[in-house]
Steps between C-alpha positions, in 0.01 A plus 500: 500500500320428840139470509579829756590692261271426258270625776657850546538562162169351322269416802218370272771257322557341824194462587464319160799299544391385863098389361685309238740331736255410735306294250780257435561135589732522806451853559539355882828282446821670581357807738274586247205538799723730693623733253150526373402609867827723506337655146145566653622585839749791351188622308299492845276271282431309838147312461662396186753322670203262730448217222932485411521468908229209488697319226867567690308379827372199285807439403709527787259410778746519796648838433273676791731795370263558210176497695679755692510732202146400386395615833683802399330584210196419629544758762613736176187448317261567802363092610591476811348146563692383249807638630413378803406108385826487333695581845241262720676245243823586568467503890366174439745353321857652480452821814873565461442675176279759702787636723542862451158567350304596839381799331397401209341186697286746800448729203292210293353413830383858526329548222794641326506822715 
Protein backbone atom coordinates (compact mmCIF):
# COMPACT_ATOMS: atom_id res chain seq x y z
CA UNK A 1 0.00 0.00 0.00
CA UNK A 2 1.20 3.59 -1.03
CA UNK A 3 1.98 6.01 1.54
CA UNK A 4 -1.20 7.83 -0.60
CA UNK A 5 -3.38 5.76 0.47
CA UNK A 6 -2.50 5.40 3.74
CA UNK A 7 -3.24 9.13 3.62
CA UNK A 8 -6.88 8.93 2.35
CA UNK A 9 -7.78 6.29 4.40
CA UNK A 10 -5.98 6.98 7.96
CA UNK A 11 -4.62 10.61 7.55
CA UNK A 12 -3.11 10.64 11.09
CA UNK A 13 -1.20 7.17 10.19
CA UNK A 14 0.52 8.94 7.49
CA UNK A 15 1.37 11.56 9.12
CA UNK A 16 2.97 9.05 11.59
CA UNK A 17 4.58 7.09 9.00
CA UNK A 18 6.12 10.31 7.27
CA UNK A 19 7.67 11.81 11.10
CA UNK A 20 9.12 8.39 11.41
CA UNK A 21 10.62 8.27 7.97
CA UNK A 22 12.01 11.50 8.12
CA UNK A 23 14.14 10.67 11.13
CA UNK A 24 16.12 7.97 9.39
CA UNK A 25 19.70 7.69 8.14
CA UNK A 26 19.38 8.42 4.38
CA UNK A 27 16.00 9.69 4.53
CA UNK A 28 17.64 12.01 1.57
CA UNK A 29 19.31 9.12 -0.58
CA UNK A 30 17.25 7.81 -3.39
CA UNK A 31 14.58 10.95 -3.79
CA UNK A 32 13.86 10.73 -0.38
CA UNK A 33 14.09 14.94 -0.22
CA UNK A 34 11.65 15.19 -3.04
CA UNK A 35 9.02 12.90 -2.14
CA UNK A 36 9.14 14.34 1.30
CA UNK A 37 8.45 17.84 -0.42
CA UNK A 38 5.81 16.02 -2.73
CA UNK A 39 4.25 14.74 0.94
CA UNK A 40 4.19 18.32 2.55
CA UNK A 41 3.43 20.11 -0.60
CA UNK A 42 0.11 17.78 -1.27
CA UNK A 43 -0.81 18.63 2.39
CA UNK A 44 -0.21 22.48 1.52
CA UNK A 45 2.20 22.05 4.52
CA UNK A 46 4.41 24.70 2.63
CA UNK A 47 6.72 26.51 5.38
CA UNK A 48 7.31 22.98 6.26
CA UNK A 49 8.85 22.28 3.16
CA UNK A 50 11.77 25.60 3.66
CA UNK A 51 14.44 23.51 5.78
CA UNK A 52 13.93 19.95 3.20
CA UNK A 53 14.51 22.75 0.27
CA UNK A 54 17.75 24.06 2.17
CA UNK A 55 19.08 20.48 2.50
CA UNK A 56 18.04 19.52 -1.45
CA UNK A 57 19.73 23.02 -2.33
CA UNK A 58 22.73 21.87 -0.09
CA UNK A 59 22.84 19.02 -1.72
CA UNK A 60 22.50 19.76 -5.18
CA UNK A 61 23.91 23.28 -5.35
CA UNK A 62 23.59 23.84 -9.15
CA UNK A 63 20.00 22.84 -9.60
CA UNK A 64 18.77 26.73 -9.81
CA UNK A 65 15.45 24.67 -10.47
CA UNK A 66 15.00 24.21 -6.73
CA UNK A 67 15.61 27.79 -5.68
CA UNK A 68 12.98 28.37 -8.16
CA UNK A 69 10.46 26.45 -6.09
CA UNK A 70 11.86 27.84 -2.77
CA UNK A 71 11.10 31.13 -4.20
CA UNK A 72 7.79 29.61 -4.69
CA UNK A 73 6.99 28.74 -1.43
CA UNK A 74 8.29 31.59 -0.13
CA UNK A 75 5.86 33.59 -2.08
CA UNK A 76 3.15 30.80 -0.59
CA UNK A 77 3.96 31.48 2.92
CA UNK A 78 3.84 35.38 2.65
CA UNK A 79 8.14 36.51 2.69
CA UNK A 80 8.47 38.14 -0.10
CA UNK A 81 12.22 39.11 0.41
CA UNK A 82 12.94 35.83 0.64
CA UNK A 83 11.24 34.93 -2.43
CA UNK A 84 12.78 37.55 -3.90
CA UNK A 85 16.70 36.78 -2.65
CA UNK A 86 16.27 33.36 -3.91
CA UNK A 87 15.44 34.70 -7.63
CA UNK A 88 18.30 37.69 -7.36
CA UNK A 89 20.40 34.28 -7.04
CA UNK A 90 19.16 32.75 -9.82
CA UNK A 91 19.45 35.82 -12.23
CA UNK A 92 22.81 35.80 -11.00
CA UNK A 93 23.80 32.64 -11.66
CA UNK A 94 21.80 30.34 -14.06
CA UNK A 95 18.92 33.42 -15.67
CA UNK A 96 17.74 30.74 -18.10
CA UNK A 97 15.85 29.00 -15.39
CA UNK A 98 13.74 32.33 -15.00
CA UNK A 99 12.16 32.24 -18.54
CA UNK A 100 8.50 32.13 -18.32
CA UNK A 101 8.19 33.40 -14.77
CA UNK A 102 7.74 37.32 -15.58
CA UNK A 103 4.83 37.31 -13.40
CA UNK A 104 5.75 35.72 -10.72
CA UNK A 105 9.20 37.78 -11.06
CA UNK A 106 7.27 41.75 -11.39
CA UNK A 107 4.88 40.25 -8.88
CA UNK A 108 7.88 39.71 -6.10
CA UNK A 109 9.17 42.98 -7.31
CA UNK A 110 5.82 44.46 -6.44
CA UNK A 111 5.38 43.64 -3.28
CA UNK A 112 3.46 40.61 -4.17
CA UNK A 113 0.43 42.60 -5.51
Amino acid sequence: MLLSDVYKEDPARAEELYQAGIKQYGYNDFGGLTKIISYLLADKKYSDTIPFYFNLIKSEPNRYDYRLDLAKIYYLTGNLSAALEQVNIIKDKAPNILEGYEEFINSLSAGGN
